[in-house]
N, C-alpha and C positions, 0 to 999 in steps of 0.2 A: 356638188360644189358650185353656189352660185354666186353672181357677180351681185355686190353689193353695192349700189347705189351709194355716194359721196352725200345724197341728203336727200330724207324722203319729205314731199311737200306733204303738207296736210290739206286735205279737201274740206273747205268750210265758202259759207257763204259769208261773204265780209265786202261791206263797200267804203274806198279809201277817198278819202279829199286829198288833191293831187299837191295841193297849198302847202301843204307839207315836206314837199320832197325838194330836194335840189342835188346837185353832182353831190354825191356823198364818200365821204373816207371809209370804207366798210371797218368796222373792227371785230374780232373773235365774240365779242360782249351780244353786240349787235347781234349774229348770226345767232349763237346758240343761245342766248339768255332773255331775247324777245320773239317776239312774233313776228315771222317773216315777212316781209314789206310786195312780196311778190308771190305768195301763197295765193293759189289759182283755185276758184269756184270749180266744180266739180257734181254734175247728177247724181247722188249718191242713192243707196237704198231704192234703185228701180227696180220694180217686177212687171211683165207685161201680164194683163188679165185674160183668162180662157178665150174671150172671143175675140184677140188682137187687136181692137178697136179703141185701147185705152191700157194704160198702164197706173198704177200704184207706187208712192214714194212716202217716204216719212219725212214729217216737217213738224219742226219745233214748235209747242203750243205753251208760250206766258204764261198764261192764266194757273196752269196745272204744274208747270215744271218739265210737263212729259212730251211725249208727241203725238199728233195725228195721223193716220195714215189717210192721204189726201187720192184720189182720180181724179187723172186726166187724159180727157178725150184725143185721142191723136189728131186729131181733123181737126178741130175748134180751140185746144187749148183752153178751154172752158174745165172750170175743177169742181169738184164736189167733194164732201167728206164722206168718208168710208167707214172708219171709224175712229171716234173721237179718244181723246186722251182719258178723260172720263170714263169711258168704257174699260180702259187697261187700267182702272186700280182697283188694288189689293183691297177686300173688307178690312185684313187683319192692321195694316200698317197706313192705311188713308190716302196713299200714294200712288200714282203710275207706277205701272213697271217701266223700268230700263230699258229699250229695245235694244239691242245690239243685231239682229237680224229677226226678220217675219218670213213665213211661207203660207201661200193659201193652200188650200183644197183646190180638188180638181174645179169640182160646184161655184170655187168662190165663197164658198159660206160659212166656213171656218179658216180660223188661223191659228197658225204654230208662231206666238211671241219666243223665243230666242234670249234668253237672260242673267246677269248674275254670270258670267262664264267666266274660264281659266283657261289658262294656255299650256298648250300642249306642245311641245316641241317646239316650232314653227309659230303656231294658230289658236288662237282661241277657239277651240273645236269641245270643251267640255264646258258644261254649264247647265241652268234651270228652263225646261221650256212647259211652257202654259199652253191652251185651247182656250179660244175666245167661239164663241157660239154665237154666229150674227143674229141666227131665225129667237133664239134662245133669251139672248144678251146676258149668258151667265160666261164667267172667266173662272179658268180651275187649273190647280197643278199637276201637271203629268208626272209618275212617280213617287208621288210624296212621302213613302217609306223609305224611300232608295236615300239614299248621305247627299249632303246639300252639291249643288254643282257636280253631279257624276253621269249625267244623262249626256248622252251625246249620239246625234244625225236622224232624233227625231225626225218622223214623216209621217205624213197620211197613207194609209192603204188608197189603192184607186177607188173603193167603193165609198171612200169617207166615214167609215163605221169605227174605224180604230186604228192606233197610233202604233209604230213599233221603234225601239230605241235601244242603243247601249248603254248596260252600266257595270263597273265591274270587269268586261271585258267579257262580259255577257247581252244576250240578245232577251227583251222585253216586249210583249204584246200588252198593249192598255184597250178594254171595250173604251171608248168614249161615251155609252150612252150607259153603263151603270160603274165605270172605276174600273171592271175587276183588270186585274193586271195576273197577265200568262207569263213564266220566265220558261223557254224555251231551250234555251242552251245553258247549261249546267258546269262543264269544266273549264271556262276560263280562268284565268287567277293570272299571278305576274309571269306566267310561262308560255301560257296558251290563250290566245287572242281571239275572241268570238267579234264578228262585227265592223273591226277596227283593223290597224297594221300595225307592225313591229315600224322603227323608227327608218330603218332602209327604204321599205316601199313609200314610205309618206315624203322623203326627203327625195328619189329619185323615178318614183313613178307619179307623184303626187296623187298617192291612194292615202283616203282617209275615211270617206263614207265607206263603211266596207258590206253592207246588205244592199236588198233590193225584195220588192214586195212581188209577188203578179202579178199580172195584169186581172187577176179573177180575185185576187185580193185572199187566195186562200193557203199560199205559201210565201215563204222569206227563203230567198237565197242568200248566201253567206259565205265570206272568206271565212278562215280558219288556220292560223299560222302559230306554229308548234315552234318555237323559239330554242327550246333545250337544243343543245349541241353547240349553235352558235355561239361564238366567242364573246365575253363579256368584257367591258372596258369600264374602268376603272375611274373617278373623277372623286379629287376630293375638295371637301367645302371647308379652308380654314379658319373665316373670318365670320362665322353668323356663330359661333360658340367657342367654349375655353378648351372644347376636345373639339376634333376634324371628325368630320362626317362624309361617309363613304356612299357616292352613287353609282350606282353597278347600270349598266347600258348594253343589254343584249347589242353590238353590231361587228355585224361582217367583215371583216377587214379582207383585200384584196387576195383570193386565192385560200378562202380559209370558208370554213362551212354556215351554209345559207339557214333559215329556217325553214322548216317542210312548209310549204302551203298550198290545200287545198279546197273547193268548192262544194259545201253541199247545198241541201236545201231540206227544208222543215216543213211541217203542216204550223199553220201559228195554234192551233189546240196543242203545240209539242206532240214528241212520240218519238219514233225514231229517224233519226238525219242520212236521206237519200246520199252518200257522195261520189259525184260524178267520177267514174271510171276513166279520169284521164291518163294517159299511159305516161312513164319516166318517170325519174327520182325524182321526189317535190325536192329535193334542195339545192338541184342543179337544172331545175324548171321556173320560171317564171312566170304566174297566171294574175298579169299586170291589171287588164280588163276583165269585166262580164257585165252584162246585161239579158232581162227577157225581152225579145223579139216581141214586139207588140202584138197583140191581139194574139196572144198564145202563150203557151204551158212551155216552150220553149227557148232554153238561155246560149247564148251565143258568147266562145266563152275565146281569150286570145290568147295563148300558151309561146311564150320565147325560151326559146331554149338558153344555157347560162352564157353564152357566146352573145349572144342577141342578135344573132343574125339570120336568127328563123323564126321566123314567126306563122302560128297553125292556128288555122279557126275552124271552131270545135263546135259543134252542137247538137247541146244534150235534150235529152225529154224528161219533162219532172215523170217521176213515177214511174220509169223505164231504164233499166242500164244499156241502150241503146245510146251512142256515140257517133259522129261524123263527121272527117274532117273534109270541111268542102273547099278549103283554099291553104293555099302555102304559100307566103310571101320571103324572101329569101334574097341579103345581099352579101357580098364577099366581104366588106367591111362589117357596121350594126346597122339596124333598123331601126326606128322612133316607133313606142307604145300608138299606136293608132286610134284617133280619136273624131270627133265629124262623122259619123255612122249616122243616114239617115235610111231608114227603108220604105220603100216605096210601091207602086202598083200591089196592093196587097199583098205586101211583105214577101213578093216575089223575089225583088232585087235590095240591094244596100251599096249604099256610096263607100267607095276606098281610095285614100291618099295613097299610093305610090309610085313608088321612083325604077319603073319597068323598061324605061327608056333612056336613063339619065338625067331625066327629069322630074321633080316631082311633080304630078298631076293627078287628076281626080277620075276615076275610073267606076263604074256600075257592074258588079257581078251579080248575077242570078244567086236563085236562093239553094243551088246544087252545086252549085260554085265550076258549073262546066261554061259557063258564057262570061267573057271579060271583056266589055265597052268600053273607048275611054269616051271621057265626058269633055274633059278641055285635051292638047293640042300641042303642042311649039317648043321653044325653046327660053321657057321660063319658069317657075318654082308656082304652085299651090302652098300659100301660107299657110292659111287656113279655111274653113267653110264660115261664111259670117250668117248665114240663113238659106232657109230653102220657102220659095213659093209652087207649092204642088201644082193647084190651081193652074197658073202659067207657063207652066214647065219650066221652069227655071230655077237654078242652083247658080245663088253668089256669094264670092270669096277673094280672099285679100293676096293679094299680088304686086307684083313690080314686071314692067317689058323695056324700061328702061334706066332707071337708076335705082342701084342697089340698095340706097339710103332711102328711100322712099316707099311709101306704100298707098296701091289704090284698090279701090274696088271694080270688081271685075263680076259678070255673068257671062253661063253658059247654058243652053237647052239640055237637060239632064240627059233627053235623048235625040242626038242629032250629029252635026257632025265635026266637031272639035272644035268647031270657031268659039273663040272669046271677043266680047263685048267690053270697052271700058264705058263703066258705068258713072261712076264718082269726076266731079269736075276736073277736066283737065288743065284749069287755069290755077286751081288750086295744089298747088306743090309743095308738099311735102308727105303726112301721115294721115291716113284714113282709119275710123275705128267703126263699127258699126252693134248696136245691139238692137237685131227684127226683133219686129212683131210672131207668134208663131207663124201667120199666114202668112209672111213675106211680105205683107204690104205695107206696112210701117215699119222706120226704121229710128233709133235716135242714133246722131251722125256727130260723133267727133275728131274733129280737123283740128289738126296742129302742124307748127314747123318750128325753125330755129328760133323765126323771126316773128312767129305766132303764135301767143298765148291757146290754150283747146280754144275752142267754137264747136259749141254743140246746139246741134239744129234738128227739127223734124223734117222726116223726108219722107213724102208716097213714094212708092215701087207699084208698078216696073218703070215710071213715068220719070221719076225721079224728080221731083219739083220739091225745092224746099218751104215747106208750109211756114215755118216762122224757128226767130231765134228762140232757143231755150238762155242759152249764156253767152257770153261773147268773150269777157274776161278784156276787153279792151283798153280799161282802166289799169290794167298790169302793164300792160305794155309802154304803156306814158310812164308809168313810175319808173319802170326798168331803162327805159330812156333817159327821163331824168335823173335818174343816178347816177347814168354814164356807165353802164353797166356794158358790158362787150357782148357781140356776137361770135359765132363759129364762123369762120372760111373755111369751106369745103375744099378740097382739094383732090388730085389723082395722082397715085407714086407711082413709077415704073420702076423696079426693083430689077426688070431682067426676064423673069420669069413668067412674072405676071402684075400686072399691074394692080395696087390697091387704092381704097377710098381711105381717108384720112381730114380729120380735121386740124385746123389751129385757132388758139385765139393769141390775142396779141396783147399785149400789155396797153395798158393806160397810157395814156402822149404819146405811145411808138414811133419810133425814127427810124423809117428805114437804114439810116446813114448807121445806126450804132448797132451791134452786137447786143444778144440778149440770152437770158439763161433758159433754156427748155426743160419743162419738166414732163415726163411722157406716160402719161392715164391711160395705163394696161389692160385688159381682161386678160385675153387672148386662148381660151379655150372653146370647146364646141356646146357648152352651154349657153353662150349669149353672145352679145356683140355690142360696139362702145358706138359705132360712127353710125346715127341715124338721125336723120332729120325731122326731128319731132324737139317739141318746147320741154326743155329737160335742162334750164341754167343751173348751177350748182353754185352759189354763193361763196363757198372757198374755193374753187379755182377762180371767183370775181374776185374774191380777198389775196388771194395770190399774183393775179393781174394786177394790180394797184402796187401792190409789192417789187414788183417789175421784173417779173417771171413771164416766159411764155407758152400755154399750155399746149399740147399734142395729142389727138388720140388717133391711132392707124390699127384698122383692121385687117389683122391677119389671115393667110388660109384658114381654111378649118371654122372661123366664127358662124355661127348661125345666123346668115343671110340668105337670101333666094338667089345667089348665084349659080345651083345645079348639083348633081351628085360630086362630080369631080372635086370643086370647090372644098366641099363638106367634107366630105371620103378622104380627103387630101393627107386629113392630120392622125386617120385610122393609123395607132402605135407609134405614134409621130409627134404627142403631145410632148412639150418643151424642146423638144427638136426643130420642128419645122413653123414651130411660131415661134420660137427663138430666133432663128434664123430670118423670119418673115421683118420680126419687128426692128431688128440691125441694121438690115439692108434697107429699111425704109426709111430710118431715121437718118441713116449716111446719107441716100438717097435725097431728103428733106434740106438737109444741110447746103448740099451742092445747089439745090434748086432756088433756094431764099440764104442770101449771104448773110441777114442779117440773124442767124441761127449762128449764134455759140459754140459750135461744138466740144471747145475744151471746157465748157459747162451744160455739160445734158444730165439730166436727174431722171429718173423711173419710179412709179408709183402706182402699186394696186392691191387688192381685197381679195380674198378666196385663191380662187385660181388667178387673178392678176397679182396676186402675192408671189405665187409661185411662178408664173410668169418675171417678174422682178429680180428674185432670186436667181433664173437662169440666167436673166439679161447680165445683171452683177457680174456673176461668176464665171458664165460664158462668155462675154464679151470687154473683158476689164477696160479695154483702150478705145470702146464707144460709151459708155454709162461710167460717170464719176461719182455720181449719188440716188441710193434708191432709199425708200421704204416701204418693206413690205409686210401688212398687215394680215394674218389670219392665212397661211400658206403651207401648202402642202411639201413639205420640204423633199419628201420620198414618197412616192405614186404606191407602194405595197399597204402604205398606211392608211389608204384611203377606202375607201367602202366597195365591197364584190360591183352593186348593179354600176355604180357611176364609171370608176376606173375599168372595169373590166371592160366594157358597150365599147371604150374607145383606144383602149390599149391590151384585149387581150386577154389573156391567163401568163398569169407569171414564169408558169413553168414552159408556155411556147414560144413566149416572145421576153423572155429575158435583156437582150440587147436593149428593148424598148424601152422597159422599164428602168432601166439602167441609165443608159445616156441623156432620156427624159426630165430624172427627178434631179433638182439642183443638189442636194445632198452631194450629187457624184463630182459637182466641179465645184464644191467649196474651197480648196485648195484655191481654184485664180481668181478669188475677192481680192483687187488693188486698192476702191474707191472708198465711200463712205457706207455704211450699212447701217438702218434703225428697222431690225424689226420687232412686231406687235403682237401679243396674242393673246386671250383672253384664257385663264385657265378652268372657265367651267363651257368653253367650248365642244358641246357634242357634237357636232358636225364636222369641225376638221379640232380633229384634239391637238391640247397643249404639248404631248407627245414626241410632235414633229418637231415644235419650237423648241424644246430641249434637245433634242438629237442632233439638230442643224446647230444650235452653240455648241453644244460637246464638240461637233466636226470642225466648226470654225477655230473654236480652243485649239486641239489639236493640231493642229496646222499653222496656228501661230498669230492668227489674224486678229486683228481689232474691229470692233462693231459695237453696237450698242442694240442694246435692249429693252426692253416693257413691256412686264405685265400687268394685265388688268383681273385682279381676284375675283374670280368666280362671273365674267361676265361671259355673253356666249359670243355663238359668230359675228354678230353684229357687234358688239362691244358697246350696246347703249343700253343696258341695265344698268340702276343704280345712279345716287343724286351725281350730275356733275360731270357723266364721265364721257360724254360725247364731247362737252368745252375742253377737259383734259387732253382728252385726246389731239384734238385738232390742234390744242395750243401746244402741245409737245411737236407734231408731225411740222407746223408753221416753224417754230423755232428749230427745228433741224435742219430747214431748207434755208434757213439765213446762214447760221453756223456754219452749214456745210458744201453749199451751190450757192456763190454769191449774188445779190439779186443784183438787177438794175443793168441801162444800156450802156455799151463803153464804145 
């Protein structure tokens, strides 16, 4: 259940004449029916080249309609063409191909074009992919017997000799150098998944490549997830024909049975599938990760148990039922799928994120898993790994050591003695991004803040010196000015218990002297977090401000910040409890602190789980929120999916209380104020389901609310002509109706 962004920008490159702009009235029209006046330049389609030295991007070429893939040198910023648009067209149809994504070979000397794709779930992850043969300059279809757009997570073998892909829900081997095409695994179909994952793991482990080649290039290792058993959910389609059509959705619902899955591996001539003898029921096992251990016949595989708060790392031998678990990672609360594995001194050791001390940090264990290093130190949070330079010993990664809102870069000596390095400027405040070179020594550097469009720059490492702008986006920042467009004030609430980060913006003319209406931009689960200091404007909370509302967001315990295990672990079976409670006492809190806060008019407003956040505020707090809407929400936590709901509330049958006083469903009863909510009825992710049960509850009880659906749209609700402007203009008129705007 993730938090969905109020507007996602498009990344184009676009240059505006400033001539143009002046204080502007925003209206709905404006927002959703033109091109956004502040849509921010963005490096898109980079890949760095085998020898670190230079990276590849795709850039649009006139001439053809299609595009270049362009290098450039990290050092000199000097370009050259790699390969031209001309080279990506078809004989048959006289045209470039489409790129929607490229991948090289190891060599550099082939490429996987990415085509023609469709969306799966989530992501365009199925579609057409081609080989362009640089030494060659021939371009050909991979699969071309297989049904148009079924190929998906094409890759090179390490040796560069041939291709392996899914189709079908089967695993494919292509020779490249005469066609033939091997199908290796034989029983997938809509039951059983070779390759790929049922909709659970893609949605909460973000598994979707589901193979991996060797490193000798002479076997494929493979999920394999046996679906039958698991509960099927039901969706129907009543507007795309004169009879309803019925989509059936293998998922899990909270406390109900998983699908089996496990790991084997194959010779790519087929034959028969090695599968690694890992011990416990696949359906109350989780084998989130696997990867081979480089330069070996060896997979390293990461097994959570369904609690998720054990995690075993397992390693198998291809061609042996030999097993070993050389680590056990284990917290009283869940653990996070572990990711950042780098191995090191010939594959002696491997990097580990965790939270051994209450902290998360990064840790070096041997390859017997009897030696445990840590690598950083203190009393701060490992975000994540942004690169490793072997070379200099150094491992860096994203951090904060003093405000939560922010993020910087940080190095440490992989082997030494805990001390951390801030690396990234420290005049520069706010968010750091980073994507290395392999080597560590080049980096491209994107910085943002509230008050800062990105800036993406070239950076040497370990030296740090920034060799030149890539984009600056400076030109956004005048228009966003001249619009009169508002920033964020950051703020600090002390609630009592513990103090939170929280922003506001303030209305258009704001007078302190008057009174104004608040409306308060939710998450509040341990999926994500609202209050970060990075350039994230949202055009309808501007159109809202103008309106004379003023916005709020406060991070609850529990949000996914680097505040520490405590922080995090807080809201372990505590979801809709103890960020209920967090975001009441802050908003009271807020009130006391700035008189010109409203309080006989505060409103609540969020998506996914800040839907259901909303829903509790509503019902649990009647005499602090007099108006919410909330879109897309989980009204009872049993409805929700085994991996997500269970990591942070449990099993139903041990923590019942949890579940219970958590989901709004339970205090539907003390709705006083005003209620709209939204839900899209071809919703797979959090189904239409809830939103019916929660009216039935509300009926029941006597209450008045209001309701909208949107036919057949999913969790986002922007499928189909029109319906993101719908939306907002229903959600804008509900907040005039029913939270009056303007300062009194």
């Amino acid at each position: 259940m993730k938090h969905i962004k109020f507007l996602i920008f498009i990344a184009f490159a676009v240059t505006f004449s400033l001539s143009g702009f002046a204080q502007t009235n925003l209206t709905l029209e404006m927002i959703y029916k033109q091109r956004s006046p502040i849509a921010t330049q963005a490096l898109t389609g980079v890949k760095w080249l085998k020898d670190g030295n230079g990276y590849s991007r795709l850039e649009s070429n006139p001439e053809t309609g299609g595009v270049d893939i362009i290098r450039y040198d990290a050092a000199t910023g000097d370009k050259s063409v790699m390969i031209s648009a001309t080279q990506l067209i078809v004989r048959e149809s006289g045209k470039p191909l489409p790129v929607s994504d490229y991948f090289w070979s190891a060599d550099n000397k082939k490429m996987l074009i990415f085509t023609n794709t469709q969306r799966v779930w989530r992501y365009h992850t199925r579609g057409d992919y081609w080989v362009l043969n640089l030494e060659e300059g021939s371009l050909r279809q991979l699969g071309k017997k297989l049904p148009t757009s079924s190929l998906m997570f094409a890759k090179f073998s390490p040796d560069d000799t041939k291709a392996a892909y899914v189709s079908g829900n089967n695993i494919y081997v292509e020779n490249l150098s005469n066609g033939n095409v091997t199908q290796i695994t034989f029983d997938g179909d809509k039951d059983i998944v070779n390759g790929t994952f049922d909709w659970v793991y893609e949605e909460e482990f973000g598994c979707r490549d589901g193979f991996r080649w060797s490193p000798d290039s002479k076997h494929i290792a493979f999920w394999r997830s046996d679906t039958r058993g698991t509960g099927i959910f039901y969706m129907i389609n009543n507007i795309d024909s004169i009879y309803s059509k019925i989509i059936s959705l293998p998922y899990p619902k909270v406390g109900t049975t998983n699908s089996a899955v496990q790991v084997g591996v194959i010779p790519i001539t087929g034959g028969a599938t090695q599968w690694i003898p890992i011990p416990g029921d696949q359906r109350n096992n989780y084998l989130p990760r696997m990867e081979f251990i480089p330069n070996s016949n060896e997979l390293m595989i990461q097994q959570m148990n369904r609690a998720q708060n054990t995690n075993k790392i397992w390693i198998a031998q291809v061609g042996s039922q030999k097993l070993e678990n050389i680590f056990t990672d284990t917290d009283e609360a869940w653990l996070d799928v572990k990711d950042n594995i780098y191995w090191i001194n010939n594959e002696t050791y491997f990097t580990w994120i965790g939270e051994l001390d209450g902290w998360r940090h990064l840790f070096l264990i041997s390859r017997d898993g009897k030696t445990v290093k840590p690598i950083t130190k203190g009393n701060f949070d490992v975000e994540n790994v942004a690169g490793i330079d072997m070379d200099a010993g150094y491992i860096y990664f994203i951090s904060t050591l003093e405000n939560y809102t922010q993020r910087d870069l940080y190095r440490a000596k992989i082997i030494g003695d805990g001390s951390v390095e801030l690396v990234s400027p420290a005049y520069q405040k706010g968010q750091h991004r980073y994507n290395m070179s392999p080597t560590g020594r080049w980096a491209i550097h994107t910085f943002s803040s509230d008050q800062t469009p990105p800036v993406v720059d070239m950076v040497s490492l370990p030296a740090y010196n920034s060799q030149r702008i890539l984009i600056d986006n400076s030109e956004i920042k005048k228009i966003f000015d001249i619009m009169g467009l508002q920033y964020r004030e950051f703020v600090k609430v002390d609630i009592g218990e513990i103090v939170l980060d929280a922003w506001i913006l303030k209305p258009i003319d704001f007078n302190p002297a008057k009174q104004y209406p608040v409306i308060v931009s939710v998450y509040g689960e341990p999926a994500g977090s609202t209050v970060q200091d990075s350039w994230s404007p949202d055009l309808f909370n501007q159109y809202l401000l103008q309106q004379g509302y003023m916005i709020v967001s406060i991070e609850n315990r529990g949000a996914n910040v680097p505040r520490g295990r405590e922080w995090r672990k807080s809201i372990y079976q505590k979801i809709g409890i103890i960020n209920a409670s967090d975001q009441a006492k802050a908003i009271v809190a807020l009130g006391k602190m700035f008189p010109y806060f409203d309080m006989s008019r505060v409103g609540i407003t969020g998506w996914s789980g800040g839907g259901s956040s909303t829903l509790n505020a509503l019902f649990q707090y009647p005499d602090v929120y007099h108006t919410g809407i909330a879109v897309a929400a989980v009204p009872d936590q049993k409805l929700y999916n085994t991996i997500y709901q269970e990591r942070y509330m449990g099993h139903p049958d041990t923590s019942p209380d949890g579940f219970r006083d958590g989901s709004p469903i339970t205090h539907a009863a003390g709705l006083k104020g005003n209620l709209l909510i939204v839900h899209g009825t071809g919703d797979d992710n959090v189904h239409y389901q809830g939103f019916e049960l929660v009216v039935d509850e509300l009926v029941r009880h006597g209450k008045f609310f209001t309701m909208l659906s949107y036919p057949m749209r999913s969790h986002g609700i922007n499928e189909r002509e029109n319906t993101t402007f719908h939306l907002r203009m229903s959600m804008a008129k509900y907040w005039k109706d029913n939270l009056p705007a303007g300062g009194r």
